[in-house]
C-alpha positions, -999 to +999 in steps of 0.1 A: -110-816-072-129-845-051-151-862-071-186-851-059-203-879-034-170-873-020-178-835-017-212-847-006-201-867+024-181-841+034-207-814+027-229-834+053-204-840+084-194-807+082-226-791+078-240-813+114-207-799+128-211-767+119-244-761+137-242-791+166-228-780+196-241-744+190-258-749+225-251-776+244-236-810+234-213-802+205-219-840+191-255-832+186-283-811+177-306-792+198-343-780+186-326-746+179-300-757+157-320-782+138-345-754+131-316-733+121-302-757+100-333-765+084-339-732+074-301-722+062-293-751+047-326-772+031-345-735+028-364-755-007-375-783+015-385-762+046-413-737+042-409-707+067-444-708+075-440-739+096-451-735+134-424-741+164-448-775+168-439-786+133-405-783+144-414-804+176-429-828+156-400-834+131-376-833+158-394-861+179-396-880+147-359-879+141-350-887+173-352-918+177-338-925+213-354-897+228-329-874+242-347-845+231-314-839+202-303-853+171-272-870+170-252-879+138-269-910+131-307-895+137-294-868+114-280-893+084-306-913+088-331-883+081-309-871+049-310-911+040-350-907+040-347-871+020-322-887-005-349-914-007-382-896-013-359-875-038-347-908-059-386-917-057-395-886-069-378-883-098-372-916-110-387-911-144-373-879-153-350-871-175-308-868-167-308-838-189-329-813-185-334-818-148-373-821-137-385-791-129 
């Protein structure tokens, strides 16, 4: 068995594969997709109640040459800032029991 950032990394190229090139450009991610993935895969950190222009919003944010899509590195990038406010978040806590 990989050892687990291993499993990580590869959790996060495939998961941008998996839903990029749904519609469109296969090597990035349109405002459907991202929603879609948003919702499937971070359902915790996305609340269904957001509006389509909270989606606009996030999607503008991430994208960072304006193409209207996210590409790989928009998408790292955004995981790199989740990651972030996640290590920031629980940097006092306790390894065992997790924070809850």
């Amino acid at each position: 068995m990989p050892p687990s950032l291993e499993q990580a990394m590869a959790a996060i190229v495939y998961t941008f594969q998996e839903y990029a090139g749904r519609v469109g450009d296969k090597f990035k991610l349109s405002q459907c997709e991202l929603k879609e993935l948003l919702l499937k895969e971070l359902p915790t950190l996305t609340p269904t109640r957001l509006r389509e222009c909270d989606y606009n919003t996030f999607l503008s944010a991430l994208d960072t040459n304006k193409d209207c899509e996210v590409d790989f590195t928009e998408y790292v990038r955004a995981l790199a800032c989740l990651c972030l406010y996640c290590h920031e978040y629980f940097r006092d806590c306790p390894l065992n029991p997790p924070c809850p």
